[in-house]
N, C-alpha and C positions, 0 to 999 in steps of 0.2 A: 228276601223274596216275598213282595207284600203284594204285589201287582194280580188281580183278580185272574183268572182265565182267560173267565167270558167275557171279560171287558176286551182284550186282545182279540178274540175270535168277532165280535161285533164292531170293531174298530175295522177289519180286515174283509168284512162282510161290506161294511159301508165302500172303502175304496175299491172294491169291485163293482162297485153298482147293484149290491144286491142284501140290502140290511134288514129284510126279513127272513134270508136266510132260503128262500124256495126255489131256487137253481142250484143250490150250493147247501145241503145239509147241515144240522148242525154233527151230527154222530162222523161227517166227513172230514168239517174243519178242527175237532177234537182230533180226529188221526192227521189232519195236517198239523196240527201244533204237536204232537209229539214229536212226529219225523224231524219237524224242522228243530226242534230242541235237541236232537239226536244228531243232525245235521250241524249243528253250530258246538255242541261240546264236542266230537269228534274233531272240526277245525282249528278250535281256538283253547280246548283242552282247559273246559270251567269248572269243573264237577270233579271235587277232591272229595274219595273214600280214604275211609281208614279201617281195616277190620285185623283182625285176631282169628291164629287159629291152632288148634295142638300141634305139636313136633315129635314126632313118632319117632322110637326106637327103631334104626335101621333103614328108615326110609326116608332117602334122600330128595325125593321126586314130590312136589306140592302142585295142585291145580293153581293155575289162576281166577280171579275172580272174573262169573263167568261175560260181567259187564264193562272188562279194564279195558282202555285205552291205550294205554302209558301207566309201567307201573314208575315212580318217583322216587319209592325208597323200601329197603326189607331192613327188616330189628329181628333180633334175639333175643330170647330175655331166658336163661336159665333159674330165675327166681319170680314169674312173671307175678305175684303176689305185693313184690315192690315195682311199682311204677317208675321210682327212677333209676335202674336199671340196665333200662331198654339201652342197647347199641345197634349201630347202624355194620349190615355185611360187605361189601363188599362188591358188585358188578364183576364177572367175569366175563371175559369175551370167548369166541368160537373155539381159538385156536388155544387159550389159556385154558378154559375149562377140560379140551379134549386130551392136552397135554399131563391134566394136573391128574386126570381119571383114566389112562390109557395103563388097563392092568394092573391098577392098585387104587382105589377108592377106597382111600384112608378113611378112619372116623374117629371123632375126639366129641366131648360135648358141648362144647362151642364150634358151630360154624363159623366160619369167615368170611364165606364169598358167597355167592347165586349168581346161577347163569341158567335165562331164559331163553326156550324153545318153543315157539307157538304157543301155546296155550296153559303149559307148563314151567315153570322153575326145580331148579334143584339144587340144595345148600351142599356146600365144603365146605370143608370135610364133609361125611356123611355123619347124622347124628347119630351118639351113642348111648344116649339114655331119652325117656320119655317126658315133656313139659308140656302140662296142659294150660292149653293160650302161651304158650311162649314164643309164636310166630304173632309176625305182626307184617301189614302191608299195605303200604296208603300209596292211592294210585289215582289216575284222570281217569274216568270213569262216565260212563251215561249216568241220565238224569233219572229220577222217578218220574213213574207215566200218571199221567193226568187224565184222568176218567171221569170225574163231575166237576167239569169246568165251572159250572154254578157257585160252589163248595172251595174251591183248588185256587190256589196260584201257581204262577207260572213257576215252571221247575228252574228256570234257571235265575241268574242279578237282576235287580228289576233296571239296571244300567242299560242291559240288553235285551232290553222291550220292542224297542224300534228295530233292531236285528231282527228280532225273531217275528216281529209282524211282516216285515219283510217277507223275510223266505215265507210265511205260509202265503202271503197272498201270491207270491209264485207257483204255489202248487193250486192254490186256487185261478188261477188264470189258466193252467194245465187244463185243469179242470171242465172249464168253459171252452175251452179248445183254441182260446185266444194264443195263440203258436209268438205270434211275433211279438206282442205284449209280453207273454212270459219271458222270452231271449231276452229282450230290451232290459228286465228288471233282474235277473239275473247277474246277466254281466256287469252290471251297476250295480249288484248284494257283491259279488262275488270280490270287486273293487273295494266296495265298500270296509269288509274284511281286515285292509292293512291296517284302517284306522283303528279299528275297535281291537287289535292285536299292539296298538304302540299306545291307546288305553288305557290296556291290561296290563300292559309293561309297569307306563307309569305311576302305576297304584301301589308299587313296589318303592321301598322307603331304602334303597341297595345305596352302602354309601361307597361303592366302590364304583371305580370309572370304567367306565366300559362304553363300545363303539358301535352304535346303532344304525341301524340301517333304514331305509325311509318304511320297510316293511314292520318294523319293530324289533325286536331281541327273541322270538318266538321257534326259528326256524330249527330243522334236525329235531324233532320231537315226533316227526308220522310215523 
């Protein structure tokens, strides 16, 4: 991500007709480049974390992170001091989770599974001794916010430059109250979309065969 900010906000200033910026603020078009980068890793699911965090004695029930989209994968590491270690748990579903915990929530010290509820997860078994950093969870997540666009680049691939000048000068035409401008470029970003998701696909070195769709390989991940 090498692509300046302010160079996207003055790029976006210009196509509105307004490249010194006095219709159209600069502290305005900074909160439109957020949103829209917030807007486009929400869609297209760019923004890969990974964080660590202790596993408490007894308690089964872990926050999510508070910016996930999609979490990707959960690790265990009962020895988290070795790195190679780490295994991956397991996805339970509604009716597996509620089955496996309906009056007996076993506990051992290795988890196995995790089944997430809103905003929370919970390992199975329940754990039985305490590892600090032995949780692990790398997820699709928003971007970091962009406050001195001067200073900054843009939070997301500089691939999806032209995406994201996009969507802000849609909210920049909001803006200006240009109504049918804005529709017009919308539904042409929003089109736009398939591409940059069969893109993202193919940036993927998968040497297995698999049956794509003209939308990409992206879909079931909202």
């Amino acid at each position: 991500m090498s692509t300046n900010a302010q160079l996207v906000i003055n790029e976006c200033a210009t196509i509105i007709g307004d490249p010194q910026q006095g219709r159209i603020t600069p502290d305005a078009w900074k909160v439109f480049l957020n949103q829209s980068s917030r807007d486009i890793a929400r869609k297209l699911r760019l923004v890969l974390w990974t964080v660590t965090f202790d596993i408490v004695k007894g308690d089964p029930q872990y926050a999510l992170p508070s910016d996930c989209i999609q979490v990707k994968k959960v690790q265990f590491n009962e020895t988290p001091s070795d790195q190679t270690t780490w295994w991956e748990v397991k996805e339970m579903f509604d009716d597996e989770f509620r089955r496996a915990t309906n009056g007996n929530y076993s506990s051992t010290s290795r988890s196995r599974s995790y089944y997430i509820e809103n905003d929370t997860f919970w390992f199975y078994p329940m754990p039985d001794a305490d590892y600090v950093g032995g949780g692990k969870i790398t997820y699709w997540g928003l971007p970091d916010e962009v406050t001195t666009p001067a200073t900054q680049n843009i939070p997301l691939m500089d691939f999806m430059r032209d995406t994201l000048r996009e969507r802000m000068t849609i909210y920049g035409l909001r803006r200006l109250e240009k109504w049918d401008a804005s529709v017009k470029a919308e539904q042409e970003w929003e089109a736009s979309l398939g591409a940059d998701r069969s893109r993202i696909e193919d940036r993927s070195a998968d040497r297995r065969s698999r049956v794509r769709t003209s939308m990409g390989n992206l879909f079931g991940q909202r």
